[in-house]
C-alpha positions as CSV (number, residue, x, y, z in Angstrom):
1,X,10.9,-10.6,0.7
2,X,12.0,-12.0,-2.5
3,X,15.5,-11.0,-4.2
4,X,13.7,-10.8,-7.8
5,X,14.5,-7.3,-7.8
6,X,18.3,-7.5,-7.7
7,X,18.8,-9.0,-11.3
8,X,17.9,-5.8,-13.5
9,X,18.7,-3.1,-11.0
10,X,21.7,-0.2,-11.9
11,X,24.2,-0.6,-9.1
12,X,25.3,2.4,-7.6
13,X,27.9,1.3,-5.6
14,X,30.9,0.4,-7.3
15,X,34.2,-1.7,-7.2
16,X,36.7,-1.0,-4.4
17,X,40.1,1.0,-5.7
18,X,41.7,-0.6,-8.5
19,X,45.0,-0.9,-9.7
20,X,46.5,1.8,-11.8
21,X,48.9,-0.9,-14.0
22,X,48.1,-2.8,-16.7
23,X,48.0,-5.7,-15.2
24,X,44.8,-7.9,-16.1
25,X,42.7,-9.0,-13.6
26,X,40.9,-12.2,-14.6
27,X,38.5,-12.4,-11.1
28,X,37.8,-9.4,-9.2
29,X,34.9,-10.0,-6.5
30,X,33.6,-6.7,-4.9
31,X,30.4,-6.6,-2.4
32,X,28.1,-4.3,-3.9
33,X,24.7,-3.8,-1.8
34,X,22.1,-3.3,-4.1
35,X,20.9,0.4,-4.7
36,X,17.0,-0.8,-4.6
37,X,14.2,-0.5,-1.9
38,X,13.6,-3.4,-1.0
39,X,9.9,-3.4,0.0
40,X,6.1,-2.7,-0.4
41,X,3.1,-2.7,2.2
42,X,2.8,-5.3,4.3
43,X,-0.9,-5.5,4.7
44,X,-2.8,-7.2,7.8
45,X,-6.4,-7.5,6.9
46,X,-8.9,-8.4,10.0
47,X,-12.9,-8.1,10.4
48,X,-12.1,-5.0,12.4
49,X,-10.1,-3.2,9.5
50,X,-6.3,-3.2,7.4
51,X,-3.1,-2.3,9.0
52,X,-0.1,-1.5,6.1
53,X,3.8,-0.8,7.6
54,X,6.2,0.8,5.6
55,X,9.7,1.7,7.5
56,X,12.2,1.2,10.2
57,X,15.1,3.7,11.1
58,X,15.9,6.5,9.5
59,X,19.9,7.0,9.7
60,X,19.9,9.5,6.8
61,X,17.8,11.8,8.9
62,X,14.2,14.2,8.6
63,X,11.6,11.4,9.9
64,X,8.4,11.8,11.4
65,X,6.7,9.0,13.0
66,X,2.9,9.0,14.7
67,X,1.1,6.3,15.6
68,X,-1.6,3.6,14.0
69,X,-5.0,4.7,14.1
70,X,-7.8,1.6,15.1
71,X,-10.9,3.6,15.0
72,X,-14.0,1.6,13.1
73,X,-15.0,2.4,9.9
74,X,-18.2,4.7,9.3
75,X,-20.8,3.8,6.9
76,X,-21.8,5.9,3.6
77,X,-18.6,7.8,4.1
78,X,-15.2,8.7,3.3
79,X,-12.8,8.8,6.4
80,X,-9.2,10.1,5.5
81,X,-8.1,11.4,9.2
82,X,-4.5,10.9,8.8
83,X,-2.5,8.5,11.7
84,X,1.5,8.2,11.7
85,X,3.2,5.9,10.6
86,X,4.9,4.0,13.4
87,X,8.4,2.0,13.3
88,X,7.5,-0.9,15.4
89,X,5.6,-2.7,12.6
90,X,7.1,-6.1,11.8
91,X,9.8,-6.3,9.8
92,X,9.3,-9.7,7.2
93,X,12.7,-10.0,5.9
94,X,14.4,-12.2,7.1
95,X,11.8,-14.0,10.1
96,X,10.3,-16.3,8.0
97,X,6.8,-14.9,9.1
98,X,4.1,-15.6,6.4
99,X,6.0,-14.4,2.9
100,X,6.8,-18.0,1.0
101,X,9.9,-16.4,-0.3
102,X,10.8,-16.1,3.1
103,X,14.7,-18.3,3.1
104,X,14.5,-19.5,-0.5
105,X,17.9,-17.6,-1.3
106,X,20.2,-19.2,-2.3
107,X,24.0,-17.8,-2.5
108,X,26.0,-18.5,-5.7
109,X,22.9,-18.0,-7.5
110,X,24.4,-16.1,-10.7
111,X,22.7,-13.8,-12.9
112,X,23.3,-10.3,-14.9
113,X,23.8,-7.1,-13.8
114,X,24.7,-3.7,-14.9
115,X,27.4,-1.4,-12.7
116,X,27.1,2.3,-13.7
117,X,29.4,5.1,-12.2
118,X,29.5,8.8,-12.7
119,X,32.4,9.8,-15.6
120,X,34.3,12.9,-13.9
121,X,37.0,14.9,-14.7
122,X,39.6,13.4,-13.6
123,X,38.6,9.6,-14.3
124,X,35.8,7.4,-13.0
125,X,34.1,8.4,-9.5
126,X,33.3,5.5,-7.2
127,X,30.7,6.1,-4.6
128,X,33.3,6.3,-2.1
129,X,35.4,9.0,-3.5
130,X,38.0,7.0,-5.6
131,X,38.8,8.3,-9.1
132,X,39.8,5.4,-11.5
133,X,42.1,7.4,-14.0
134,X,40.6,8.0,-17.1
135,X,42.1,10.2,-20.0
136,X,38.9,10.9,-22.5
137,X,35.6,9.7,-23.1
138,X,33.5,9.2,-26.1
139,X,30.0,10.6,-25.8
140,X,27.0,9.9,-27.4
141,X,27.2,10.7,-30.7
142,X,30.6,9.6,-31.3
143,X,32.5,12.6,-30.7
144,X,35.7,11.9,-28.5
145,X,36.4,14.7,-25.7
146,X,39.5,15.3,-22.9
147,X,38.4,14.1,-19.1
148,X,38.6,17.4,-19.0
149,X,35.9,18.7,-21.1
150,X,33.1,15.4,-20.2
151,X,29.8,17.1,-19.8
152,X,27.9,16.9,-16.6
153,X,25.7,13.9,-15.8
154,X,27.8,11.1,-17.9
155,X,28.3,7.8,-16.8
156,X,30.1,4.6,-17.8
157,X,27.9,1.4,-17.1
158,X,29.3,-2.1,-17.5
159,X,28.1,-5.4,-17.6
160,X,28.5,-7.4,-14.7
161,X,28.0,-11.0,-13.0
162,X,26.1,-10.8,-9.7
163,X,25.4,-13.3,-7.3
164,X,21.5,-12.7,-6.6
165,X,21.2,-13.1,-3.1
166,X,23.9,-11.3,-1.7
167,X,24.8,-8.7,-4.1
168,X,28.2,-9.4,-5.0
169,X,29.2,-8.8,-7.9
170,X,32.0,-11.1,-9.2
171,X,33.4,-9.7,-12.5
172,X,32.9,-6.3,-15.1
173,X,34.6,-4.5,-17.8
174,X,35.7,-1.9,-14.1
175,X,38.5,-4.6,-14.1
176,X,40.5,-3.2,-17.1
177,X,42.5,-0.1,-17.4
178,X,41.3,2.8,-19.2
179,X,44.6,3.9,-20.9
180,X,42.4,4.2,-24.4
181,X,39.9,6.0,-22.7
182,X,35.8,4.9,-22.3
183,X,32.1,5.1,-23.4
184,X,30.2,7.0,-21.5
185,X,26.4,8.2,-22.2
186,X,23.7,9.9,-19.7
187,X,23.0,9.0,-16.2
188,X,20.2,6.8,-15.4
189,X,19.5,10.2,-12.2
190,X,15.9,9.9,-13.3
191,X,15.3,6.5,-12.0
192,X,13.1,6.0,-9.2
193,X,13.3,3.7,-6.1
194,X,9.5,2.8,-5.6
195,X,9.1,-0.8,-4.4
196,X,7.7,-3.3,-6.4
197,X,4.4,-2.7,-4.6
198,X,3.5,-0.2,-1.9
199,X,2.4,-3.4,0.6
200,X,5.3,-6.4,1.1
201,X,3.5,-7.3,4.6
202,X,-0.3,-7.4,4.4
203,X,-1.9,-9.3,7.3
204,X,-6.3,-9.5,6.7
205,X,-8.6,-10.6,9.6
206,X,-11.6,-9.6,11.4
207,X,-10.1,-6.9,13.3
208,X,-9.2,-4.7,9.8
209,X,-6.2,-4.6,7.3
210,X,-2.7,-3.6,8.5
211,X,-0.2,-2.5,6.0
212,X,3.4,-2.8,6.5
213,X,6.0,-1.5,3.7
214,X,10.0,-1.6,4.6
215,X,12.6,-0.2,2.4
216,X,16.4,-1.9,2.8
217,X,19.4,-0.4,1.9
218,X,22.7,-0.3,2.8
219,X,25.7,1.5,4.5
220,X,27.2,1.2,0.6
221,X,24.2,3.2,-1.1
222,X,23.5,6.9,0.4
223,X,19.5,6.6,1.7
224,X,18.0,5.4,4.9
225,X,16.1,1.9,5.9
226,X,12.9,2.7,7.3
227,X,9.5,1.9,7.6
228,X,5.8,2.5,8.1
229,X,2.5,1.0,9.3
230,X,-1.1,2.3,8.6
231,X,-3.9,0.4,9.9
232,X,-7.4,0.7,8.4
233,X,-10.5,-1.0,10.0
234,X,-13.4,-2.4,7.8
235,X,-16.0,0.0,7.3
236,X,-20.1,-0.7,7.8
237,X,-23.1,-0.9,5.4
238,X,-25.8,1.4,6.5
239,X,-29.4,-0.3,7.1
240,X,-32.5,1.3,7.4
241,X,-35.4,-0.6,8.6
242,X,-39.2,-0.7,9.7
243,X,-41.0,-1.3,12.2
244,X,-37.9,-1.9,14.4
245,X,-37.2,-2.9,16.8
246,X,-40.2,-5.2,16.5
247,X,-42.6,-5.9,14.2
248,X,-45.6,-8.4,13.8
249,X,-46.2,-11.9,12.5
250,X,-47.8,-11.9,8.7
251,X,-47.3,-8.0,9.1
252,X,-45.3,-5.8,5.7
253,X,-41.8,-5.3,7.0
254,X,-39.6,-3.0,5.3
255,X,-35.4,-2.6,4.9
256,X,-33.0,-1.2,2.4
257,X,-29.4,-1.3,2.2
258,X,-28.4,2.7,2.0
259,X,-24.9,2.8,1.8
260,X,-21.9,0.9,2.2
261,X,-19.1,3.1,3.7
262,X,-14.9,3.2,3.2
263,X,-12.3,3.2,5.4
264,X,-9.0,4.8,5.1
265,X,-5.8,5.8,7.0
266,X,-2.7,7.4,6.4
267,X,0.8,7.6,7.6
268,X,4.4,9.3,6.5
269,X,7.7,10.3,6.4
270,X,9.0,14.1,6.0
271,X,12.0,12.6,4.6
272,X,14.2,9.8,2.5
273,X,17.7,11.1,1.8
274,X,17.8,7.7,-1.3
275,X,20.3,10.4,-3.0
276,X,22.6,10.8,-0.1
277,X,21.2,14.5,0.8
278,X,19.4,16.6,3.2
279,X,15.8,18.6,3.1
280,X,18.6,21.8,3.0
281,X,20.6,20.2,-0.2
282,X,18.7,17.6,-1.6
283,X,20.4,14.9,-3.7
284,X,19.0,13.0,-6.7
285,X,16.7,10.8,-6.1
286,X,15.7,12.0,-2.5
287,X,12.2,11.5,-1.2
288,X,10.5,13.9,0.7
289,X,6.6,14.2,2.5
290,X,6.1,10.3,1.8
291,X,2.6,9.1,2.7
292,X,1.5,5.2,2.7
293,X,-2.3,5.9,2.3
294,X,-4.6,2.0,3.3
295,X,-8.6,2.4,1.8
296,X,-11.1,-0.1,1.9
297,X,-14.2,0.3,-0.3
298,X,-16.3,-2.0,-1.7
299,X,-16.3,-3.3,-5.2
300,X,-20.3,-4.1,-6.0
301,X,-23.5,-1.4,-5.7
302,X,-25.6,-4.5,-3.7
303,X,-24.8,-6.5,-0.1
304,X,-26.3,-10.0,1.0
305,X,-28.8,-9.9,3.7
306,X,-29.5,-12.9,6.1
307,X,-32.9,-12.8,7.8
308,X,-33.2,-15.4,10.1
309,X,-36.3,-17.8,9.2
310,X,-36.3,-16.0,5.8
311,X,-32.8,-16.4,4.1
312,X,-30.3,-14.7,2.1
313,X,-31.3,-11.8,0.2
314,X,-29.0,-9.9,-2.3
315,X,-30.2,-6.2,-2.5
316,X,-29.3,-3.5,-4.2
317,X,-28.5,-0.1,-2.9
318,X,-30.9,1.8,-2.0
319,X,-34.1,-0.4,-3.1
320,X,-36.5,-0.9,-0.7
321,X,-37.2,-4.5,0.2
322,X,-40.5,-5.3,1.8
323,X,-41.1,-9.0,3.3
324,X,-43.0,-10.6,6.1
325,X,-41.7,-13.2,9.0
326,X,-44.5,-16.2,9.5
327,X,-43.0,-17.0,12.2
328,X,-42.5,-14.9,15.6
329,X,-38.5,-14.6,17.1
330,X,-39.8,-17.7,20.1
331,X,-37.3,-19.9,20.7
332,X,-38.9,-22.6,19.4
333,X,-38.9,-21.0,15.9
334,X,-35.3,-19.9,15.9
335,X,-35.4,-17.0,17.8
336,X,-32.1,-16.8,20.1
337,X,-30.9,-13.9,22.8
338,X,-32.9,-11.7,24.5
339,X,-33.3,-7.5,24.5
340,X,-32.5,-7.4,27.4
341,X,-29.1,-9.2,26.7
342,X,-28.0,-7.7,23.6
343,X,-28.3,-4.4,24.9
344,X,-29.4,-0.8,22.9
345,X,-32.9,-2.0,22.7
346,X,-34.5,-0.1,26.1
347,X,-37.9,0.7,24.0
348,X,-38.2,-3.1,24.4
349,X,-39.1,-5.4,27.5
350,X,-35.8,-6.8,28.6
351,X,-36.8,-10.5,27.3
352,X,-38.0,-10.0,24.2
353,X,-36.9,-12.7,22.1
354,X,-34.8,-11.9,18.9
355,X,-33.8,-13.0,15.5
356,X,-30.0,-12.7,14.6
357,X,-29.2,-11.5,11.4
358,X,-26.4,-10.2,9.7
359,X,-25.1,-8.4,6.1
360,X,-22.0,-9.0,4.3
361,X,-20.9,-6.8,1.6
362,X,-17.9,-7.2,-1.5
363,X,-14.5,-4.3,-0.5
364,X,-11.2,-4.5,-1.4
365,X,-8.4,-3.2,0.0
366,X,-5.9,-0.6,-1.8
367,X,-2.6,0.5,-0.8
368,X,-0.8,3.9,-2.1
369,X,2.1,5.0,-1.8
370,X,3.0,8.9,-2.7
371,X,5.9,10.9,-2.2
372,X,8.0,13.9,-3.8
373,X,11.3,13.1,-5.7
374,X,13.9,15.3,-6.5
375,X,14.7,14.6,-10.4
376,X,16.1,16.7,-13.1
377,X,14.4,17.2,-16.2
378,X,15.8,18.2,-19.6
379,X,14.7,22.1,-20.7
380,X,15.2,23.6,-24.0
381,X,18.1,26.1,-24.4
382,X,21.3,27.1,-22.6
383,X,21.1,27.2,-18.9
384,X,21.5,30.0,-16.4
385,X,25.8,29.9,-16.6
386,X,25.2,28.9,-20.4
387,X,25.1,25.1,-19.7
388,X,24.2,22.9,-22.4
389,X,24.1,18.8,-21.2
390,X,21.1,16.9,-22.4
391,X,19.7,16.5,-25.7
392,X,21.4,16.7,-28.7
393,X,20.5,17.6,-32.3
394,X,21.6,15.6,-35.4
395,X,25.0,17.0,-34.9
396,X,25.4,15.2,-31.7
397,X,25.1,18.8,-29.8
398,X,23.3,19.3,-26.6
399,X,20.5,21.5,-27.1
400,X,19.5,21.5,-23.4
401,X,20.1,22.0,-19.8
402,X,18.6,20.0,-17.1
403,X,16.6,22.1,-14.3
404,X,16.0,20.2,-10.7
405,X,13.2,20.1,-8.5
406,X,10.3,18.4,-6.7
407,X,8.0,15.7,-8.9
408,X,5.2,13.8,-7.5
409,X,5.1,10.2,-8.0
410,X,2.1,7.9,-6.5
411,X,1.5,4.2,-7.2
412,X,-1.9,2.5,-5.8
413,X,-1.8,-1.2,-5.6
414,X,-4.6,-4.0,-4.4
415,X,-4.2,-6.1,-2.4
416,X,-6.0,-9.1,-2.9
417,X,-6.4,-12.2,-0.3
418,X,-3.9,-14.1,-2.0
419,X,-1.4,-11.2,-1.3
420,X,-1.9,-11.1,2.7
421,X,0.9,-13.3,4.6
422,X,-1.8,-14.6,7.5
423,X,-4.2,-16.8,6.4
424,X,-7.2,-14.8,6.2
425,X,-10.4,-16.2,7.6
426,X,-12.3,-18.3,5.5
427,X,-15.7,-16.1,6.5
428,X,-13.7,-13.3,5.0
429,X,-13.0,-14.3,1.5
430,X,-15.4,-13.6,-1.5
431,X,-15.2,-15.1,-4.4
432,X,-17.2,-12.7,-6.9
433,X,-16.7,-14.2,-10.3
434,X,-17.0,-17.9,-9.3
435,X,-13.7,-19.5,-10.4
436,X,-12.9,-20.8,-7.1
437,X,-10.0,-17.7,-6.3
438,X,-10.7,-15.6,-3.5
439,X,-10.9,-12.4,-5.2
440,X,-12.3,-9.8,-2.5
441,X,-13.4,-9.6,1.3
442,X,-16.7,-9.8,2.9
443,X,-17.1,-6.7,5.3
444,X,-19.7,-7.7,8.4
445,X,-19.9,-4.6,9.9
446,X,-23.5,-3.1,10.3
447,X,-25.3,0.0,11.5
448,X,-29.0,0.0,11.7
449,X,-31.3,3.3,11.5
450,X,-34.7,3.5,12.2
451,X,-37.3,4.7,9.1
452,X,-40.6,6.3,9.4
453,X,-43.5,5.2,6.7
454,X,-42.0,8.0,4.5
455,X,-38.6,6.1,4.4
456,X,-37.1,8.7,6.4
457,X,-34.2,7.9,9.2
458,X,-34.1,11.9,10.1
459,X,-37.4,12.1,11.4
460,X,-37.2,13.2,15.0
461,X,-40.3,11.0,16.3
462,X,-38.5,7.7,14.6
463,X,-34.6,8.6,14.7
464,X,-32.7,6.0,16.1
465,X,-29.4,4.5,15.2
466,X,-28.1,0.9,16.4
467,X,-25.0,-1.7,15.8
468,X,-23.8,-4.8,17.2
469,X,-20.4,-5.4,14.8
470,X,-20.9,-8.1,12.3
471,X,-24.5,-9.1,13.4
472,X,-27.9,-7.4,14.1
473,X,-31.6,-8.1,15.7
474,X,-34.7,-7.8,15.1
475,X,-38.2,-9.2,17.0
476,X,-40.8,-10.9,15.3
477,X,-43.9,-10.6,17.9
478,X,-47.5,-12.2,17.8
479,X,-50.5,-9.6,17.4
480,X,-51.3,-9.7,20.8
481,X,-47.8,-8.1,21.7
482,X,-47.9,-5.5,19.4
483,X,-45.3,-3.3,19.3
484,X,-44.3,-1.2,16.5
485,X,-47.1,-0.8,14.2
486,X,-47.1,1.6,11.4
487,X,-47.8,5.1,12.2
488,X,-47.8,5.2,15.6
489,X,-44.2,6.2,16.8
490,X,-41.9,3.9,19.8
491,X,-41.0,6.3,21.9
């Protein structure tokens, strides 16, 4: 993963206990661990479906793990049974697996920072307990007040010079005394710690999409490290077709592409202490019921159709398609396996020549993340004990209080084939607007029904439902073999 994230990020963690003199300090250097999530989905995309992992351990506490879910897709449908998360996903930190970022850090790299700690009564609280003396502050607005009397939810934030790949943090105005007192203003409480993208491992092949999305912190910032894996697999255009499994030479065949169906999986976390607290006494910024949701759905209302000894065929949902084979499925014309070899076809002698044929159909694949923070918001009027400390009037007086409680946040990110960290199969990637850039996948997956002359598939006499994965068959038979013919039924 990439350190991007450490340049404009408010450190939480603060310097270690400084000097009460006034002697000037001219290079203080103090590790500070960055109080970000490192992370995203990590996505594997396959033929077979998506995988996304999110997580690791959870030291903070409250964590439920399950497992990955592999189940195929089902066409002209919308699958959202729910599967764990798991913590055995792979972790791409630090392994050099598939993330170009992967070892480009280098330290000394200098850039800017900001260090903010709360302003308390009795001085400046560091986020291990020290209290660098302080005798007043000045609060927004001007107005100068004793230690004493700061209002809750004040903060000094300084400037500082970080090194960007470890963290530390090599100089801020912290290193001065305080005998004159300091600026404070309002806490930054309401920031959240959402990853840059819900996926930061995203792995694409034939199999279906895995999503893996870790979050990094450290001993030095209250939270947890953790993460999660969902794995989706590609979902399956519905055909219907007639006469099938055979029909005649020269004769009106008949197909339509139905539907094309989605695929999704879930799974989450009960908890994230990021604040520091507990499901019992949550702290600011906590997460809690965190889900990392992977969908697959396709992106165009049409799908391409190969026929073998006809072509390709772009057709449109739902549109019948009638065509005719001048050739029968022989060998000698193309025709390849037999009935008998590809199985599901018992209303057919077992060697039965066949077409192959197969459908491929635009998707992309989307990665959310949702969860439930605990934030304060700012409410008109005196609190319950008469607090006022948010919002002020043109007098510089707070007007409000600030309430706390549970907000949903949810961020949705796709994940294009540029974006996975495995190369994805060449077969796999569609390029829908023709600039040469990979843009979506091509989903293989195919089930076939059986239509009567009425374009029905729920016909009793004609019901029939068939599927070989990414290919299908069909037999192109001579009159004298006929088989199939309109009207009359295959048993």
């Amino acid at each position: 993963m990439t350190n991007d994230w450490k340049k404009n990020f408010v450190y939480y963690s603060v310097l270690s206990l400084l000097a009460l003199s006034t002697v000037v300090v001219t290079a203080l250097k103090l590790n500070v661990e960055l109080a970000a999530a490192q992370g995203g989905c990590s996505v594997v995309v396959t033929g077979d479906g998506a995988t996304c992992t999110n997580g690791g351990s959870n030291p903070g506490g409250g964590s439920d793990d399950g497992g990955s879910t592999t189940d195929p897709g089902n066409p002209g449908s919308d699958d959202t049974n729910n599967g764990g998360g798991s913590d055995d996903g792979n972790n791409n930190n630090d392994d050099g697996n598939g993330d170009g970022d992967t070892g480009s850090c280098t330290p000394g790299t200098v850039s800017s920072g900001t260090l903010t700690v709360q302003a308390g009564s009795g001085g400046l609280v560091t986020s291990d307990g020290t209290v660098i003396p302080v005798g007043s502050y000045q609060l927004p607005g001007g107005a100068w007040v004793p230690a004493g009397e700061v209002p809750p939810n004040m903060c000094f934030t300084s400037a500082a010079t970080v090194d960007s790949c470890t963290g530390e943090v090599y100089g801020s105005q912290l290193a001065t005394n305080f005998i004159g007192g300091a600026i404070v203003s309002e806490c930054p409480g309401d920031e959240t710690h959402t990853p840059p993208t819900p996926c930061d491992e995203f792995v694409v092949t034939s199999g279906g999409v895995t999503c893996t999305t870790d979050f990094v912190t450290s001993d030095s910032f209250p939270g947890s490290e953790w993460q999660l894996t969902v794995h989706t697999p590609f979902p399956g255009a519905e055909i219907h077709t007639r006469p099938y499994p055979a029909t005649l030479v020269n004769w009106d065949t008949v197909m339509r592409v139905m539907s094309l169906g989605t695929s999704s999986r879930s799974g989450g976390l009960n908890y994230i202490p990021w604040g520091g607290g507990s499901e019992s006494d949550p702290g600011a910024g906590d997460w809690r019921d965190v889900t990392l949701r992977l969908e697959i759905k396709p992106v165009a209302d049409w799908a391409d159709v190969f026929l073998e000894n006809i072509g390709l065929i772009r057709m449109r949902l739902g549109e019948l398609h009638t065509f005719q084979w001048n050739l029968p499925s022989h060998p000698a014309a193309g025709g390849g396996p037999l009935s008998g070899q590809v199985g599901q076809l018992e209303e057919l002698e077992p060697d039965v020549p066949l077409y192959t044929n197969w459908t491929r159909a635009p998707y992309m694949v989307y990665c959310t993340i949702s969860y439930y923070e605990w934030k304060s918001t700012c409410v008109g009027g005196a609190g319950d004990n008469g607090e006022l400390n948010c919002r002020r009037n043109s007098a510089g007086e707070f007007t409000g209080h600030r309430e706390w409680g549970w907000k949903r946040s949810s961020q949705t990110t796709p994940i294009t084939p540029a974006m996975a960290i495995n190369q994805v199969p060449v077969g796999m990637l569609a390029d829908l607007n023709g600039d040469g850039t990979p843009d979506a996948y091509w989903g293989r997956l195919s089930f076939i029904r059986r239509m009567d002359d009425n374009g029905n598939v729920n016909n009793p006499e004609w019901a029939h439902s068939y599927s070989w994965g990414p290919v299908w068959y069909w037999a192109a038979r001579e009159a004298q073999g006929q088989i199939g013919w309109p009207g009359v039924p295959v048993p």
